[in-house]
LORO-915603 format. One record per atom (N, C-alpha, C): atom name; x, y, z; residue in three letters; residue number from 1. Coordinates in steps of 0.05 Angstrom, whole numbers, m for minus. Example, Ala and Ser with C-alpha at 12.3 -4.5 7.8 and 13.67 -1.06 7.14 Angstrom:
<rec atome="N" px="264" py="m114" pz="156" residu="ALA" num="1"/>
<rec atome="CA" px="246" py="m90" pz="156" residu="ALA" num="1"/>
<rec atome="C" px="264" py="m66" pz="156" residu="ALA" num="1"/>
<rec atome="N" px="257" py="m45" pz="142" residu="SER" num="2"/>
<rec atome="CA" px="273" py="m21" pz="143" residu="SER" num="2"/>
<rec atome="C" px="258" py="1" pz="157" residu="SER" num="2"/>
***
This chain:
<rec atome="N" px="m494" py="1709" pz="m1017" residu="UNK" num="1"/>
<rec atome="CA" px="m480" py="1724" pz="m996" residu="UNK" num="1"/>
<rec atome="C" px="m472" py="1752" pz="m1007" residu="UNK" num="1"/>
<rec atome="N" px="m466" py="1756" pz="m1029" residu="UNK" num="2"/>
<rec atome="CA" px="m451" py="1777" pz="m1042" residu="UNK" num="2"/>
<rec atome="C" px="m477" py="1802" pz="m1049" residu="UNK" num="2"/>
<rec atome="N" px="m501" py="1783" pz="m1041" residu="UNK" num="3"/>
<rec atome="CA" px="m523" py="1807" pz="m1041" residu="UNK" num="3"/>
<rec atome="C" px="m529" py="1822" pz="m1021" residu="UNK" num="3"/>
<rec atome="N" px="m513" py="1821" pz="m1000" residu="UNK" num="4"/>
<rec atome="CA" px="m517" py="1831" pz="m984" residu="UNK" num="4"/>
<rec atome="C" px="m504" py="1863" pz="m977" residu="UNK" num="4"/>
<rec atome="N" px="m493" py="1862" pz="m1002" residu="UNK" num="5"/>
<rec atome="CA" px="m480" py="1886" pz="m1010" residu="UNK" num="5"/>
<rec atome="C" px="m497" py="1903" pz="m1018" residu="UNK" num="5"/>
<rec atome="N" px="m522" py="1895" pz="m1025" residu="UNK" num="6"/>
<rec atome="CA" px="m542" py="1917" pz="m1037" residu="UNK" num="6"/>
<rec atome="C" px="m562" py="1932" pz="m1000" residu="UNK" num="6"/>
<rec atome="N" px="m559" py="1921" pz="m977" residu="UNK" num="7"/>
<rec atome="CA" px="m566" py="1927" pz="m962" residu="UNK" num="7"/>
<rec atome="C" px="m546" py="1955" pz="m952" residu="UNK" num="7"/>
<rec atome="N" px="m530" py="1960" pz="m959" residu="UNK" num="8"/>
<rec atome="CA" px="m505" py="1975" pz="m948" residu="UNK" num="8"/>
<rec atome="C" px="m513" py="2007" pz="m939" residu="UNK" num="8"/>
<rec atome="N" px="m530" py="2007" pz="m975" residu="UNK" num="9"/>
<rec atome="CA" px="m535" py="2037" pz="m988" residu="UNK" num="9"/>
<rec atome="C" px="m562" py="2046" pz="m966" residu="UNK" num="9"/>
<rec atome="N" px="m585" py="2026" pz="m963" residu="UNK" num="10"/>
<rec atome="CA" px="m606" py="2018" pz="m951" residu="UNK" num="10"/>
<rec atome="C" px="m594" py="2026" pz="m922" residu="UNK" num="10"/>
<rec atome="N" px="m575" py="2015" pz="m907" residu="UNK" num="11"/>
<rec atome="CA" px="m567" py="2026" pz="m882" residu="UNK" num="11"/>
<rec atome="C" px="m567" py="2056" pz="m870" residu="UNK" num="11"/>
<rec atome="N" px="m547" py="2057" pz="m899" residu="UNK" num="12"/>
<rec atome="CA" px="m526" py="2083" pz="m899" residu="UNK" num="12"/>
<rec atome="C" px="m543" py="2107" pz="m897" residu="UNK" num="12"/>
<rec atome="N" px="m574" py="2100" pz="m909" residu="UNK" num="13"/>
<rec atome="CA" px="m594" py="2126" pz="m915" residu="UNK" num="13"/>
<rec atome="C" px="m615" py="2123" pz="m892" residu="UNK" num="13"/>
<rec atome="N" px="m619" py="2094" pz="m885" residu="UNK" num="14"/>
<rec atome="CA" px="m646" py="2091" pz="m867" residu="UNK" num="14"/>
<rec atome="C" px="m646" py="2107" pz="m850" residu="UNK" num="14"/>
<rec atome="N" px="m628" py="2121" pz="m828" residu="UNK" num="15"/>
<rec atome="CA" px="m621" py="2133" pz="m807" residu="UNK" num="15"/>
<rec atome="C" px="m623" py="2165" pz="m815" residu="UNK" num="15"/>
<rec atome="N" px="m643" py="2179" pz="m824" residu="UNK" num="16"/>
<rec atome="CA" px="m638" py="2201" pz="m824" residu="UNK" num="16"/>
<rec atome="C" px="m633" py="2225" pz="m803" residu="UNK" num="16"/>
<rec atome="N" px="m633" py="2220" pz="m774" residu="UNK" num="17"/>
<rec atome="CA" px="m615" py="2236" pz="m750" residu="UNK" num="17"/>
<rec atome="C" px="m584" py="2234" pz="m760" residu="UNK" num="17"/>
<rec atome="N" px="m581" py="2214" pz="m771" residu="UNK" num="18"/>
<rec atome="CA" px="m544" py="2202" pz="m774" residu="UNK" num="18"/>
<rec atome="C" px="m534" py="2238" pz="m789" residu="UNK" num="18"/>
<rec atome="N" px="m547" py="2237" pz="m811" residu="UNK" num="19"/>
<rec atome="CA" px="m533" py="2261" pz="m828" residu="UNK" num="19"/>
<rec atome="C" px="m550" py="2280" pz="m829" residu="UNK" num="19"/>
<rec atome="N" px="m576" py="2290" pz="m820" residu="UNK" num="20"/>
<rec atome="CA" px="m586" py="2315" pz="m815" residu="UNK" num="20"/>
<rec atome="C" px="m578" py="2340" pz="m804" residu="UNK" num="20"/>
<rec atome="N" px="m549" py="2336" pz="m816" residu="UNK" num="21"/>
<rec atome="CA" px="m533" py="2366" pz="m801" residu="UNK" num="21"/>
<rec atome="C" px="m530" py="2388" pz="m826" residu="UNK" num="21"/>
<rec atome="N" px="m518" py="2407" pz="m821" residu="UNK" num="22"/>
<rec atome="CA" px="m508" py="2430" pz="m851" residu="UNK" num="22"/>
<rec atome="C" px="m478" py="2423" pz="m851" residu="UNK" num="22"/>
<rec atome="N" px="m466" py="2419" pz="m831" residu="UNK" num="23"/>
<rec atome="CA" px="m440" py="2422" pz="m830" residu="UNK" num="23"/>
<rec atome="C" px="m424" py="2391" pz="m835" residu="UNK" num="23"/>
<rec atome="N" px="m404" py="2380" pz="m845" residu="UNK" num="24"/>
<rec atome="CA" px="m399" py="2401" pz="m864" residu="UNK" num="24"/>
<rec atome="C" px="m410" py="2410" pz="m891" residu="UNK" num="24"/>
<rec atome="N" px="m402" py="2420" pz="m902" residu="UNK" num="25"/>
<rec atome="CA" px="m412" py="2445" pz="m924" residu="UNK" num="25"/>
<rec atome="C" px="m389" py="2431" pz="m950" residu="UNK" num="25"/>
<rec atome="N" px="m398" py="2423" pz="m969" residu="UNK" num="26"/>
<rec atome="CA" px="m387" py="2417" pz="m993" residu="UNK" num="26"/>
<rec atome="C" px="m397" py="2434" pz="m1011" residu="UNK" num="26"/>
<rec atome="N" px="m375" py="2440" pz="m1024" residu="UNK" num="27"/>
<rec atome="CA" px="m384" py="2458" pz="m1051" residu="UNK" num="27"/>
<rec atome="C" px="m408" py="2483" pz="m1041" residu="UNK" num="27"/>
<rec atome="N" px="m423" py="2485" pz="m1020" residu="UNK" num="28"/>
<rec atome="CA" px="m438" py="2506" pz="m1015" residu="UNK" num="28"/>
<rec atome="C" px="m461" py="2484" pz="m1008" residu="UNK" num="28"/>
<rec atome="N" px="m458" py="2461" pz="m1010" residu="UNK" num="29"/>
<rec atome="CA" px="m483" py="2436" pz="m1003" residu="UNK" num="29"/>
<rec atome="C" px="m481" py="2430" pz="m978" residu="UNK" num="29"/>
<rec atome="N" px="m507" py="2431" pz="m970" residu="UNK" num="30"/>
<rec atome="CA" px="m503" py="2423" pz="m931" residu="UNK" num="30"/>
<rec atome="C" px="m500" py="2398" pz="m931" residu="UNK" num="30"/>
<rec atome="N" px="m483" py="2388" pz="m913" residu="UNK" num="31"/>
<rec atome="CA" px="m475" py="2352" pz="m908" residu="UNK" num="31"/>
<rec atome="C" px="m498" py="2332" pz="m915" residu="UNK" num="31"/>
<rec atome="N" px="m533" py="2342" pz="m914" residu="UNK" num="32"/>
<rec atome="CA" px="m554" py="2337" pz="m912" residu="UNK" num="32"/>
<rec atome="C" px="m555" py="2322" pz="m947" residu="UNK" num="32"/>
<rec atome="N" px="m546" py="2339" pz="m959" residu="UNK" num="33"/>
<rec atome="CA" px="m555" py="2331" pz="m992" residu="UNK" num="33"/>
<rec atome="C" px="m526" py="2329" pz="m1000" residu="UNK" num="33"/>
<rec atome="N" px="m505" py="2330" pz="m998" residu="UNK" num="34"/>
<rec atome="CA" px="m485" py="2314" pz="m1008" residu="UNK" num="34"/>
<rec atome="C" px="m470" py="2286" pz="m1007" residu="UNK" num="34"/>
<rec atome="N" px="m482" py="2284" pz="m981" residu="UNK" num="35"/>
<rec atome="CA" px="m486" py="2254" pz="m966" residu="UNK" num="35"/>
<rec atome="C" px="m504" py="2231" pz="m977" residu="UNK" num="35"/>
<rec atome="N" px="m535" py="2241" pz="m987" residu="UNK" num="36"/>
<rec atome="CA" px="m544" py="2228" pz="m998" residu="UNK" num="36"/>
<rec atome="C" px="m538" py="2224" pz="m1027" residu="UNK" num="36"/>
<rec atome="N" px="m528" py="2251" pz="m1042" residu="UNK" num="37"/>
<rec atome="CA" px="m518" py="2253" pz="m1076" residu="UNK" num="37"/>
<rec atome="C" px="m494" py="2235" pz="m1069" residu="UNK" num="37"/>
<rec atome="N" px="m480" py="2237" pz="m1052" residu="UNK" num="38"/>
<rec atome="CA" px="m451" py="2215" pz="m1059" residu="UNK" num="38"/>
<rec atome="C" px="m457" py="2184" pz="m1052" residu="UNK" num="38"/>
<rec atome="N" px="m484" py="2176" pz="m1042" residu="UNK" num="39"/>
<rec atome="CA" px="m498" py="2150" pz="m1045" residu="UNK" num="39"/>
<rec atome="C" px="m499" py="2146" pz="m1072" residu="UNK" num="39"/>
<rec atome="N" px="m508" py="2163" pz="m1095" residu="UNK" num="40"/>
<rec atome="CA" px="m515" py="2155" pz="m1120" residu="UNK" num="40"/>
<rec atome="C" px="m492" py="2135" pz="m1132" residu="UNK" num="40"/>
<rec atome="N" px="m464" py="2141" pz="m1128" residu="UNK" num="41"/>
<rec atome="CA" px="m454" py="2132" pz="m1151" residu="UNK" num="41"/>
<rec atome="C" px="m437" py="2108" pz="m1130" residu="UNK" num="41"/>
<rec atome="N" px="m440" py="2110" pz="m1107" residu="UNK" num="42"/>
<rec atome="CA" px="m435" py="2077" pz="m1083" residu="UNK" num="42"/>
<rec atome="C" px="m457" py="2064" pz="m1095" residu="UNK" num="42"/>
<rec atome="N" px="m484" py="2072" pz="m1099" residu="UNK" num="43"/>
<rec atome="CA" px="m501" py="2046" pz="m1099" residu="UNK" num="43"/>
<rec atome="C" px="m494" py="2041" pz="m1120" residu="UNK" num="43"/>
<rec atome="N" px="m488" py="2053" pz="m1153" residu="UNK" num="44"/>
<rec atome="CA" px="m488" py="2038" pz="m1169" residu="UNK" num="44"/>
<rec atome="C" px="m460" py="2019" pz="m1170" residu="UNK" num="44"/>
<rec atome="N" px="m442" py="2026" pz="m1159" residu="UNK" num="45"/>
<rec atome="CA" px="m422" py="2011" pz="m1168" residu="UNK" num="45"/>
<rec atome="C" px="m421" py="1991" pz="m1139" residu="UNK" num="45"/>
<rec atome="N" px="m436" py="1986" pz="m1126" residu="UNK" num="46"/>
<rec atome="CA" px="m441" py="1957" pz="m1106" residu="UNK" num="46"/>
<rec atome="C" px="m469" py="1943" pz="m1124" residu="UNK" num="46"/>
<rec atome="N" px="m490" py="1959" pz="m1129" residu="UNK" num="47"/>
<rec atome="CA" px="m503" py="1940" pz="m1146" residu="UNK" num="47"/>
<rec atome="C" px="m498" py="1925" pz="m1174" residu="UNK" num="47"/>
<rec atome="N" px="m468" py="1943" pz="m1188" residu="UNK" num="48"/>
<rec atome="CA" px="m453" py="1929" pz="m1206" residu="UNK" num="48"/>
<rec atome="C" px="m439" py="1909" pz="m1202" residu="UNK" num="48"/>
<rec atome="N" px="m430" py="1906" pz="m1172" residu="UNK" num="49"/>
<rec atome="CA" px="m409" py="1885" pz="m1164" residu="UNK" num="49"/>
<rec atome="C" px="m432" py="1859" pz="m1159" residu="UNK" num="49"/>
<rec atome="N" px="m457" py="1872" pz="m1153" residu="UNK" num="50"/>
<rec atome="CA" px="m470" py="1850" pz="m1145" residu="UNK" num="50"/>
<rec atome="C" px="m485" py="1830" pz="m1165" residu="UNK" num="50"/>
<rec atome="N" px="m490" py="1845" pz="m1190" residu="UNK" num="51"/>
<rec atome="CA" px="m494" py="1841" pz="m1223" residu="UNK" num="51"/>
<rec atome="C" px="m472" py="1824" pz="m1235" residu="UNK" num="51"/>
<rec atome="N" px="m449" py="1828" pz="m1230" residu="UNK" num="52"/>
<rec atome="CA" px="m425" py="1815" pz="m1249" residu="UNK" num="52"/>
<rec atome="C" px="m425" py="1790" pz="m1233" residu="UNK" num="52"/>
<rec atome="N" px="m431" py="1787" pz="m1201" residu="UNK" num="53"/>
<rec atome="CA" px="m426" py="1768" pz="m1189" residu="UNK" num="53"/>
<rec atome="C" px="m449" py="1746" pz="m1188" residu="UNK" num="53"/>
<rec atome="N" px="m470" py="1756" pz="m1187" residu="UNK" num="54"/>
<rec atome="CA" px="m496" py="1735" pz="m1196" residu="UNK" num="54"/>
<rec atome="C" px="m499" py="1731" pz="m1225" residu="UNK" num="54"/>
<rec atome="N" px="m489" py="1744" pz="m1245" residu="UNK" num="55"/>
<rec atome="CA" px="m491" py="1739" pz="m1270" residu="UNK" num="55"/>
<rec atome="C" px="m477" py="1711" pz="m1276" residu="UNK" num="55"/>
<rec atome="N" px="m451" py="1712" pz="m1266" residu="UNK" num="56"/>
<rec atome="CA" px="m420" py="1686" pz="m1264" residu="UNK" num="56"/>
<rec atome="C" px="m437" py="1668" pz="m1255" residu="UNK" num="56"/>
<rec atome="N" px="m446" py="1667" pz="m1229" residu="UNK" num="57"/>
<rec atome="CA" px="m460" py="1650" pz="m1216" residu="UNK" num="57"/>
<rec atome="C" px="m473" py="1631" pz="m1229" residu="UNK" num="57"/>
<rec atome="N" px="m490" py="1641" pz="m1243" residu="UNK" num="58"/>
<rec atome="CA" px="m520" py="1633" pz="m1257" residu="UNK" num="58"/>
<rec atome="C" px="m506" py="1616" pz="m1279" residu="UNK" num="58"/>
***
C-alpha cells in the first residue's frame, strides 16, 4: 500500500497543461521549471519513505 506513494511524483508531472505557465516567477524561474526542480527533492524523500517501509517489511 505504502507504494503507492511513488505514483504521487508520476501524477504531479504527467499533466503538463497543469503547470505550463511563467507565472509565477521564482528566483527569475518560470513556474514551468521550478515546479518540476521542486519535484526532485518530493520524489526523493517519498521514495525514501517508501525504502525504509519495504525494507521493515521484508
Amino acid at each position: 500500500m505504502v507504494r503507492l506513494l511513488l505514483v504521487i511524483p508520476f501524477i504531479g508531472l504527467l499533466w503538463i497543461p497543469f503547470y505550463n505557465f511563467r507565472e509565477p516567477a521564482l528566483f527569475g524561474f518560470p513556474f514551468f521549471y521550478w515546479y518540476q526542480l521542486a519535484w526532485v527533492p518530493v520524489s526523493a524523500i517519498l521514495t525514501y519513505i517508501v525504502y525504509l517501509k519495504v525494507k521493515h517489511d521484508s
